[in-house]
C-alpha positions in Angstrom: 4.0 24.1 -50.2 3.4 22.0 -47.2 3.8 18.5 -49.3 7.0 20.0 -50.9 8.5 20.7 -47.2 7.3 16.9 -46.2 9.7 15.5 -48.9 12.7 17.3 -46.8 12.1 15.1 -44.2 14.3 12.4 -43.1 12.4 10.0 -41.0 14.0 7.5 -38.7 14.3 4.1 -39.6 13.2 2.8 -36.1 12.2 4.2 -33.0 15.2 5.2 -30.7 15.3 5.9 -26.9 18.3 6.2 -24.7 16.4 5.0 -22.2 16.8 1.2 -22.2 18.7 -1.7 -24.4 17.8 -5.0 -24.8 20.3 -7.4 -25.7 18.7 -10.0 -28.4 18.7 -13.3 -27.4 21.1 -15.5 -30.0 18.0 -17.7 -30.5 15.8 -15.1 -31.6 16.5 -11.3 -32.4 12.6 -10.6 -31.0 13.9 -12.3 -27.7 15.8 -9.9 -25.3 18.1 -11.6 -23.4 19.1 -8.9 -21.1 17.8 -5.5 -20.5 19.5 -1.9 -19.1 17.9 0.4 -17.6 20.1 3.8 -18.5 23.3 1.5 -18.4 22.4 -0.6 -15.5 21.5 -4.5 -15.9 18.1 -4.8 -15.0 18.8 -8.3 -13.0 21.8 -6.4 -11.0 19.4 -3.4 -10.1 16.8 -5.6 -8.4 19.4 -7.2 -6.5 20.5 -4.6 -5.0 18.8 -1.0 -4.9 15.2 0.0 -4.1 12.1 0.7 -6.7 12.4 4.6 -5.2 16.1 4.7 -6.4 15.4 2.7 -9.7 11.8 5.2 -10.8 14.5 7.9 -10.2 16.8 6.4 -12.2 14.3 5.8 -15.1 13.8 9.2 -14.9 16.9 11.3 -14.4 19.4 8.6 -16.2 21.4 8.8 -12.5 21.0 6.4 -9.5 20.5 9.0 -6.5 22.4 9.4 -3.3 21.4 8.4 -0.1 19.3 11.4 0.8 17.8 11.8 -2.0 16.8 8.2 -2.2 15.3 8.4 1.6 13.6 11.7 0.6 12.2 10.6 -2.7 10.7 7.5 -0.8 9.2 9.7 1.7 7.6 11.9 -0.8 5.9 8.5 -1.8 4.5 7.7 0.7 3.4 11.4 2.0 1.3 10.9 -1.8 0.0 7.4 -2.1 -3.5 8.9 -0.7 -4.4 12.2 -1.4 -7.4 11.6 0.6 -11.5 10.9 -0.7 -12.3 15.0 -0.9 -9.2 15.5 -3.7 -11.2 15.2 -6.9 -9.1 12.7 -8.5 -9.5 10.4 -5.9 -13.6 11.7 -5.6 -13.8 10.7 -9.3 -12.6 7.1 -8.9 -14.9 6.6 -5.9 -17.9 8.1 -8.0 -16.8 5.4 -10.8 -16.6 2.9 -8.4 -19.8 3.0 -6.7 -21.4 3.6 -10.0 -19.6 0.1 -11.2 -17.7 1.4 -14.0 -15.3 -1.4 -15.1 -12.8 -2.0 -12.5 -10.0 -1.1 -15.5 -11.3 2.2 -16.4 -11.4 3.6 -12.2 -7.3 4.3 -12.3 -7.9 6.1 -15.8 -10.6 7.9 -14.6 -8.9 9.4 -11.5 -5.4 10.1 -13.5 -7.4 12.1 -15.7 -8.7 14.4 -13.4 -5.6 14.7 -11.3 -3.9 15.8 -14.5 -5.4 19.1 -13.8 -4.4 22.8 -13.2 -6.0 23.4 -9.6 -4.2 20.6 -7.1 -3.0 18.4 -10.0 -0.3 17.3 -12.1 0.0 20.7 -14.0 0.1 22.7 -10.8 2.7 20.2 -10.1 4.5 21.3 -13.4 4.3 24.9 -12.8 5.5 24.6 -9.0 8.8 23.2 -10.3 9.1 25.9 -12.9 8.2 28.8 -9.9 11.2 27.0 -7.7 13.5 27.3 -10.6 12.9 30.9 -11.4 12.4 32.0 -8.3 15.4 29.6 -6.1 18.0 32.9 -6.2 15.6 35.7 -4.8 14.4 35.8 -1.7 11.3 34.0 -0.7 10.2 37.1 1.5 10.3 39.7 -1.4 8.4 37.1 -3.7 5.7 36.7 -0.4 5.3 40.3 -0.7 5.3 41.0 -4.1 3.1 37.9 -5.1 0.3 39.1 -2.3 0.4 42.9 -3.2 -1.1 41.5 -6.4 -3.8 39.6 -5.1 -7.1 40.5 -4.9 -8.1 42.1 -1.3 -10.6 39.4 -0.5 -10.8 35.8 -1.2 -12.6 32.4 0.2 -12.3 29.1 0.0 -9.9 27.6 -2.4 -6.9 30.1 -3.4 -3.8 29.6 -5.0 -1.6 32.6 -4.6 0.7 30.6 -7.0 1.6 27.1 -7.8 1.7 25.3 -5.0 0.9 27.6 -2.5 -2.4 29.4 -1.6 -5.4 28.6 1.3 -6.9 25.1 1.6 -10.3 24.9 2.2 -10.0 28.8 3.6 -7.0 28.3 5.8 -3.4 27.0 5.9 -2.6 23.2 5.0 -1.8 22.0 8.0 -1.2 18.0 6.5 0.9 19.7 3.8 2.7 22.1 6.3 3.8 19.2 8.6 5.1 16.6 5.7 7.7 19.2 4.6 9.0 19.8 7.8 9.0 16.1 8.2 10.9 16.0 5.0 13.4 18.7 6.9 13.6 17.9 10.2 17.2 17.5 9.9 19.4 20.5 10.4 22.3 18.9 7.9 20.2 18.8 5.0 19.4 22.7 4.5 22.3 22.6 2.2 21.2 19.4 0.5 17.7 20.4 0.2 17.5 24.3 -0.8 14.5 24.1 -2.6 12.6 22.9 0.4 13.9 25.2 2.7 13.2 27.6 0.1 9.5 26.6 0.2 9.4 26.8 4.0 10.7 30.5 4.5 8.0 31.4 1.6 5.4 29.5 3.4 6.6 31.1 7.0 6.1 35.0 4.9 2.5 33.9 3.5 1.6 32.6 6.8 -0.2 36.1 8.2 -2.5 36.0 4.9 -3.8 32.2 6.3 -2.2 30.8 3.1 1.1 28.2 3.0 2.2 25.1 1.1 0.1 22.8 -1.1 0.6 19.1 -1.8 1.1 20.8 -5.3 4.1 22.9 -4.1 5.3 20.0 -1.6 5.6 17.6 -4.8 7.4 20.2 -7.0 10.2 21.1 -4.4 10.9 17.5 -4.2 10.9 17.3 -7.9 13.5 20.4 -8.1 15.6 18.6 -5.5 15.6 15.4 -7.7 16.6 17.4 -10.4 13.0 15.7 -11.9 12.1 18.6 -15.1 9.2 20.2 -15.1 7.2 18.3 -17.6 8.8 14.5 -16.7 7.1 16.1 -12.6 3.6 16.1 -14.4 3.5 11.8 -15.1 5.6 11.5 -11.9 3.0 12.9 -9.6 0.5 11.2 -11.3 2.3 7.7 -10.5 2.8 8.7 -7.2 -0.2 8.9 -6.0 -2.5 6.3 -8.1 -2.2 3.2 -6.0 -4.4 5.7 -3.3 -6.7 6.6 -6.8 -7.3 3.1 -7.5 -7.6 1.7 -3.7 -10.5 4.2 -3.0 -12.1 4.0 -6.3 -11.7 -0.5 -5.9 -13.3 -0.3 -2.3 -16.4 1.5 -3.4 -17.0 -1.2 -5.8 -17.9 -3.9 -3.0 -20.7 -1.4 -2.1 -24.2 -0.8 -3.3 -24.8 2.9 -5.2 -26.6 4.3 -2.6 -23.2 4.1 -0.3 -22.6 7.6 -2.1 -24.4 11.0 -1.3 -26.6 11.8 -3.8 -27.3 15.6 -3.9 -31.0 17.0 -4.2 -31.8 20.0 -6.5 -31.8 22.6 -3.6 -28.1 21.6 -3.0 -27.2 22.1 -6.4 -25.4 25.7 -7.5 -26.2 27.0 -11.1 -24.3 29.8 -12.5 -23.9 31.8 -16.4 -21.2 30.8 -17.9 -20.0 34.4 -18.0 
């Protein structure tokens, strides 16, 4: 049956993507002569716009506006180091001491920040929380959302994606890049998924919990109109020239630059 269904198929006769032409050389069809990126000369776009507005043309197939430009390029740089205790970052330094090929340290730390607590897929589901959740208000989804929870937690909690308790409290760092990112009064109605995030963050506030680099990431996304699964690579690219510069610097140092923990400092637990 499954062979007889295979024989319906109508494969393509090359690969296709709307995403960029080349225009063959006359010399040499293999040659491109020109290239656009989503309708844009590639030679005219580095004349005169920025890599910020360009990645977000790549992605979105529109050059932004002005704000959205200057608040994509801040988001940048708020992630180009996520800091040496974010595991991603933890895992290329580990690498690094350990003198792992230099090549395989940015792999290394992508791979880890493509995960589901602080990482790219918490990045995924933040944008799909903003988008269901944009219309109601943030107060009633504080409430509901912590009448759920369990009555006592510690350490690292994520009441959802994006926002929870860092290290047992608030996210300061986190807290003060999105007002950073909002400081202006005339962009509430340019930015409502960020002001969104802050009156959510302001009704979770009395239960020590607020915004996560996760949930500062997928509001910007949402703003960007960046979907939810193009937000998971973006992030990632975002913040890896901070994954490979901590992960590179540890290679210049011997092994035992790195804490090595002793058996009483280990925790072992059933995997029930």
């Amino acid at each position: 049956m499954a062979d007889a269904n295979k024989k319906d198929f109508v494969y393509s006769a090359k690969a296709q993507t709307r995403i960029l032409f080349e225009q063959a050389s006359a010399l040499n069809p293999y040659v491109a002569q020109a290239r656009y990126l989503q309708g844009y000369n590639v030679i005219e776009l580095m004349q005169k716009k920025s890599f910020a507005e360009v990645l977000l043309l790549l992605f979105t197939g529109e050059l932004p506006d002005k704000n959205k430009a200057e608040l994509f390029e801040k988001l940048m740089i708020a992630l180009i180091n996520l800091g040496p205790r974010h595991p991603a970052i933890k895992a290329a330094m580990v690498a690094g001491v350990s003198k792992a090929n230099t090549e395989h340290l940015l792999p290394i730390g992508l791979s880890v920040l493509g995960g589901k607590q602080n990482g790219a897929l918490e990045v995924e589901q933040a944008v799909i929380f903003f988008q269901e959740n944009i219309k109601k208000s943030p107060t009633q989804v504080a409430e509901q959302l912590s009448g759920n929870r369990a009555s006592h937690t510690e350490g690292e909690y994520h009441l959802c994606a994006g926002f929870g308790s860092h290290y047992g409290s608030i996210d300061e760092f986190s807290a003060s890049l999105m007002q950073q990112l909002i400081s202006d009064e005339h962009h509430k109605a340019s930015f409502p998924f960020l002001h969104w995030a802050k009156q959510f963050s302001q009704a979770l506030a009395p239960d020590n919990m607020g915004i996560l680099i996760t949930g500062l990431a997928g509001a910007v996304f949402c703003e960007l109109s960046i979907k939810a699964r193009e937000a998971i690579g973006l992030f990632q690219l975002i913040c890896a020239p901070g994954v490979f510069a901590h992960g590179v610097e540890q290679t210049h140092k011997p092994i035992t630059a790195m804490p090595m923990l002793s058996d009483e400092q280990h925790r072992y637990t059933s995997s029930s």
